[in-house]
C-alpha positions in Angstrom: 23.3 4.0 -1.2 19.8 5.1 -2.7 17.9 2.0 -3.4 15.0 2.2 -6.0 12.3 -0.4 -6.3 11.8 0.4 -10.3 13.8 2.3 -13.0 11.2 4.5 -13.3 11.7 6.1 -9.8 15.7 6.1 -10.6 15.0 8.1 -13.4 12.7 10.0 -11.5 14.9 11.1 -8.6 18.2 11.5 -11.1 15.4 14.3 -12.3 15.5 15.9 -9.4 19.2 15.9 -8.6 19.6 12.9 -6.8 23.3 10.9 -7.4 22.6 8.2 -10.1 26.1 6.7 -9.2 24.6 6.3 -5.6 21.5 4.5 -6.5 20.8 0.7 -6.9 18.1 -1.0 -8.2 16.2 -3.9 -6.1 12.7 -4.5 -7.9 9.7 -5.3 -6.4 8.4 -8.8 -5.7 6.3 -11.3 -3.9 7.2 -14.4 -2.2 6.0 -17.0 -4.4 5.4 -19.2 -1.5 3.5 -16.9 0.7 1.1 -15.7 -2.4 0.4 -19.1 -4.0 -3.2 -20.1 -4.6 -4.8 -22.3 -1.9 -8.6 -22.9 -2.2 -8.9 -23.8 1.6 -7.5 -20.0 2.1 -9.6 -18.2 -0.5 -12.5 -19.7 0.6 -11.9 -18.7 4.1 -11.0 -15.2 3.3 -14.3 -14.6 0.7 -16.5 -16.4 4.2 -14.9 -13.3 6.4 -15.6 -11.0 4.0 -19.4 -12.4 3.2 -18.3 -13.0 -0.6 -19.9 -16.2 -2.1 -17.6 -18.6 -3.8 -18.6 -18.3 -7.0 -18.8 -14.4 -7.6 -16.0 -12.8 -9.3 -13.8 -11.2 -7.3 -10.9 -8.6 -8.4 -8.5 -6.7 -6.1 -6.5 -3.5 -6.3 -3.5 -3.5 -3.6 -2.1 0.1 -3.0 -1.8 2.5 -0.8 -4.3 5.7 -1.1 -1.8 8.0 -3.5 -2.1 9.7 -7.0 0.8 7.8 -8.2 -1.2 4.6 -7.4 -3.9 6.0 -9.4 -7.2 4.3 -7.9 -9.7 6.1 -9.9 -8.3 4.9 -12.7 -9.3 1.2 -11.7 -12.4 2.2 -10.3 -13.6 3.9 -13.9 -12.8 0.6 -15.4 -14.5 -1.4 -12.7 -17.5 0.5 -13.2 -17.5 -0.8 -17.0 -17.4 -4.3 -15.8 -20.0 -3.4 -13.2 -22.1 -2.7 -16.6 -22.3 -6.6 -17.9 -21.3 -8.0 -15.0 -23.1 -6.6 -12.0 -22.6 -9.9 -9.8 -18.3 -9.0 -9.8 -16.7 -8.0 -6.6 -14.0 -5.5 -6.0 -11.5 -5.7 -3.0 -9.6 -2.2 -2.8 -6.7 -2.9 0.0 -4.4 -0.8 1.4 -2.9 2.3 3.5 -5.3 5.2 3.3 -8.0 3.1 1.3 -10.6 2.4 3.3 -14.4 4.3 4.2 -12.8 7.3 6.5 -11.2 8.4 3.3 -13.8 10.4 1.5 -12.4 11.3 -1.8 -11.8 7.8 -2.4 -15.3 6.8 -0.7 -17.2 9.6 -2.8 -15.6 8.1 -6.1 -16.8 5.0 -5.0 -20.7 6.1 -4.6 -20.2 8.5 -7.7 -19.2 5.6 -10.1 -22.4 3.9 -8.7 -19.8 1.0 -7.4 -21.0 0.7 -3.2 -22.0 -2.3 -3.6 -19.4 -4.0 -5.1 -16.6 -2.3 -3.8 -14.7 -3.3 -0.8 -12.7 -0.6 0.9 -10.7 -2.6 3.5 -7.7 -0.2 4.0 -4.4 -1.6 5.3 -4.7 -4.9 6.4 -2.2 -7.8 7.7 -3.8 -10.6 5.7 -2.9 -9.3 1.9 -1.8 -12.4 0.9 -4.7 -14.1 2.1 -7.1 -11.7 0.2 -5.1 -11.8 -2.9 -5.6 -15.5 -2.9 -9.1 -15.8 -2.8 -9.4 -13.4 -6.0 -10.1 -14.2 -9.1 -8.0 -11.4 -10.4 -5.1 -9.1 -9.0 -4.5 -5.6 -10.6 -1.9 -2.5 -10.3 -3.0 0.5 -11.6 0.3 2.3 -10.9 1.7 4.6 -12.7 5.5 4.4 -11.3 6.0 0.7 -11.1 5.2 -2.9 -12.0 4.1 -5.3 -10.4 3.2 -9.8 -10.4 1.4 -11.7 -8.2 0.6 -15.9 -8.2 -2.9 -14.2 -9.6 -3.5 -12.8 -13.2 -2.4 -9.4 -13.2 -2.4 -6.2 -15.3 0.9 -4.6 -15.3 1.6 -0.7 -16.2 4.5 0.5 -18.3 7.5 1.4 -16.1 7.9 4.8 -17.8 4.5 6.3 -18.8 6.3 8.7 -21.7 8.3 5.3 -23.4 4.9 4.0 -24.1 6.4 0.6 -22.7 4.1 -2.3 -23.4 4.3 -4.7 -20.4 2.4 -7.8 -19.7 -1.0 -8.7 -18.3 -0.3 -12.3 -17.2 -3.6 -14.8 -17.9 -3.3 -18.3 -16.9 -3.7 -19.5 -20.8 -0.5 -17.1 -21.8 0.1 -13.5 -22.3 -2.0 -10.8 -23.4 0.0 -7.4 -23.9 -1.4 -3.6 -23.4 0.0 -0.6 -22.9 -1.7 2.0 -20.2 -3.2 4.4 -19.4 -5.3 5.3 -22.2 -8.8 3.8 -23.6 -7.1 0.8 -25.2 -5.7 -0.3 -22.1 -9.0 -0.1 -20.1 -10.6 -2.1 -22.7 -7.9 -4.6 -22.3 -8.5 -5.2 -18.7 -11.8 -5.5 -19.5 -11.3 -8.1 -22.0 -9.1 -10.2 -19.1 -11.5 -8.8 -16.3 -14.5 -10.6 -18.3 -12.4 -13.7 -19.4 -11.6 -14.1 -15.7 -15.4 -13.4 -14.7 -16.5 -16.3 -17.4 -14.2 -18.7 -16.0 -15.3 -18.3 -12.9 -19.1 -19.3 -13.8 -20.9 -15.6 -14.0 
């Protein structure tokens, strides 16, 4: 058996000659359990990581890898770094952290240091994602939910699939990548932001 954690990579590795007949389809998920919200938690992690309460804080979760398309989040993170310099970034994961340089030159270039956390591959995801105001994929090959508010990418960039961004007052829809999309995030990025008294 080939299991796939999206139809998009089926699709993907049926292109490139894999057995389609072979493969079997197990999405991604999250323990419900493990990721809910807890306030005690949050706080805790945002006191390790010298992040006030009350500042908006937004997380990316992916390893460092094109298809996870980081720059992508950072351009639209710089935007909300233009009205609302106070926000907080948390970039976590495998290969994201200060010893990678592209990533960490982006980072300077987009003018985002001080608000962007590059914590690399940690144990303690859950406990970060908790504290956030806002959880985001920026994928380009999969989707993805979390207990947070998240934006999700089409499975298949060429469908134009529109997926949802889940908001705690319903559901907002948008389609990325593209301009429209960005601005979109924005929109939530900055609801989220408001709510959470900046």
């Amino acid at each position: 058996r080939i299991i796939c954690c999206a139809k998009a990579v089926m699709v993907a590795h049926a292109s490139m000659g894999y057995d389609e007949r072979r493969m079997v389809l197990i999405p991604n998920g999250f323990d419900v359990e493990r990721f809910a919200p807890s306030s005690d938690v949050g706080l805790a992690s945002r006191a390790m990581l010298g992040i006030d309460r009350d500042v908006p804080l937004l997380a990316l979760s992916a390893r460092w890898d094109a298809q996870k398309d980081h720059r992508t989040y950072l351009q639209a993170a710089s935007r909300l770094a233009a009205t609302h310099p106070t926000a907080q970034h948390l970039v976590v994961g495998a290969g994201a952290d200060r010893d990678n340089r592209v990533l960490s030159d982006l980072v300077n270039s987009l003018g985002l240091a001080g608000c962007v956390h590059l914590l690399g591959a940690r144990v303690d995801v859950p406990d970060l994602l908790v504290a956030c105001d806002l959880a985001t994929s920026s994928s380009a090959l999969r989707d993805t939910a979390t207990g947070n508010p998240a934006r999700v990418r089409p499975v298949s960039i060429t469908a134009g699939l529109t997926l949802p961004i889940f908001s705690p007052t319903g559901r907002l829809k948008a389609t990325w990548p593209g301009p429209a999309s960005v601005s979109r995030w924005l929109a939530l990025a900055m609801w989220t932001v408001t709510v959470t008294g900046t």
